[in-house]
C-alpha positions in Angstrom: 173.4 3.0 0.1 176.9 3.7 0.3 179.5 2.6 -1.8 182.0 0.5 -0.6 185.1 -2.1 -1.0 185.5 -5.5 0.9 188.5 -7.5 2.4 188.5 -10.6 4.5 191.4 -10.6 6.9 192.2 -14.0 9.2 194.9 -14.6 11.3 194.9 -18.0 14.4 191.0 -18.1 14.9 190.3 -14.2 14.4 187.9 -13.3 11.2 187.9 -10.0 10.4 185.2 -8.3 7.3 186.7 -4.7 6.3 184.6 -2.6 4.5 186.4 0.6 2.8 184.3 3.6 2.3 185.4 7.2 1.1 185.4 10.1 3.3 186.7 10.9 6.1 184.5 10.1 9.4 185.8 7.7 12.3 186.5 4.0 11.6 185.1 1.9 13.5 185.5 -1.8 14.4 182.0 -4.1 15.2 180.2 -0.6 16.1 182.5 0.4 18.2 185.0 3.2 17.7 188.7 1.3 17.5 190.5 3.0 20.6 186.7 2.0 22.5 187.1 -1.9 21.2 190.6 -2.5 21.8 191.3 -0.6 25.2 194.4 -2.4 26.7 196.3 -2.3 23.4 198.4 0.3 23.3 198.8 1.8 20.1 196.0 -0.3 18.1 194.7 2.9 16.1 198.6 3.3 14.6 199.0 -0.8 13.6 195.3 -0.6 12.5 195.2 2.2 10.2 199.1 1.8 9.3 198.1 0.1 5.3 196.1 3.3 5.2 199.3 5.5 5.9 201.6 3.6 3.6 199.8 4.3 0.7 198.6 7.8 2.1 195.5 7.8 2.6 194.5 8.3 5.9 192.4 11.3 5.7 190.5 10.5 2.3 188.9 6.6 3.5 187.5 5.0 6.7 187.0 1.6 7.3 184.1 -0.4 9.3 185.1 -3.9 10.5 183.4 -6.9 12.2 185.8 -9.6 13.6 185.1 -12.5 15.1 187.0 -15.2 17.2 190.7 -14.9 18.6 191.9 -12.4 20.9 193.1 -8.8 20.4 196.7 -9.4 18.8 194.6 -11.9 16.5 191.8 -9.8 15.8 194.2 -6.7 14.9 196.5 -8.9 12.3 193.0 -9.7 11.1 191.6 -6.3 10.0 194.6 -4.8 9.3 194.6 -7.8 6.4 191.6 -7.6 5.7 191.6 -3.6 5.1 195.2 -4.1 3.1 192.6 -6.5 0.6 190.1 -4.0 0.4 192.8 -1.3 -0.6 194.7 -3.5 -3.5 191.0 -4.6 -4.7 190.3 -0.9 -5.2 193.3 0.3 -6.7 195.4 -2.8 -7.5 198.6 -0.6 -8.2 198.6 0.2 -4.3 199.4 -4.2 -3.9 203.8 -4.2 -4.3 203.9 -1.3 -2.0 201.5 -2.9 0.5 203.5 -6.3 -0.2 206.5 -4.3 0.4 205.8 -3.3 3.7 203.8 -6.7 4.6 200.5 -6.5 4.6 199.4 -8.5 1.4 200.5 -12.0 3.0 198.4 -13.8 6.0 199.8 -15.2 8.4 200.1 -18.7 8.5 201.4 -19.8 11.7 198.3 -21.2 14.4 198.1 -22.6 17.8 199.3 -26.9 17.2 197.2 -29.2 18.4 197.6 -31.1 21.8 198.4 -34.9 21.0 197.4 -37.9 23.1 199.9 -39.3 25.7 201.5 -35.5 25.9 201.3 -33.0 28.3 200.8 -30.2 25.9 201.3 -30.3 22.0 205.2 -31.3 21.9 205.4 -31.6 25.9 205.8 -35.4 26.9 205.9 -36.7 30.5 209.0 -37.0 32.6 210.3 -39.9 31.9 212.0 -42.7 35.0 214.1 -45.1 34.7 213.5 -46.4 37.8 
């Protein structure tokens, strides 16, 4: 059994579980190699891996993640959370300069609601005077 470290990473209705582990094969995200899971995102291995590259080190750990829910910007705000966790639980010195470069603090903001008698959440209908 290997050893590993955990993060939970969440962002609008994506759940991502990040599990850490030393070495130095290919991460992967729900079985799948990353570039193979996210195919029309340009660039996803470089925002993925980039809490990795901040603290430098890219080539010693690799990451597996399973993510649920959400679509793909969603899902990769998700794991790259939830791998930023897993980093500052393992080494908590690595947290201010993850929190410096943004990574330590989820996202808050979510789709609103749609409300009754409205067209869409804040959308109302056209009003007539006549």
């Amino acid at each position: 059994m290997e050893k590993y470290t955990e993060g939970i990473g969440r962002r609008k209705t994506s759940t991502a579980r990040v599990r850490l582990y030393k070495g130095d094969k290919a991460s992967t995200v729900n079985g799948k190699a990353v570039a193979e899971h996210f195919v029309s995102k340009k660039d996803s291995e470089k925002l993925l891996t980039r809490p990795l590259v901040v603290v430098g080190l890219e080539e010693k750990y690799y990451f597996t993640a399973k993510v649920l829910g959400g679509g793909m910007t969603g899902q990769i705000d998700a794991i790259r959370l939830g791998l930023a966790r897993a980093l500052y639980e393992m080494k908590p010195e690595l947290k201010p300069a993850l929190r410096k470069e943004g990574f330590v603090t989820r996202d808050p903001r979510a789709v609103e609601r749609k409300k009754y008698d409205h067209v869409k959440a804040r959308k109302k209908p056209q009003f007539s005077k006549r």
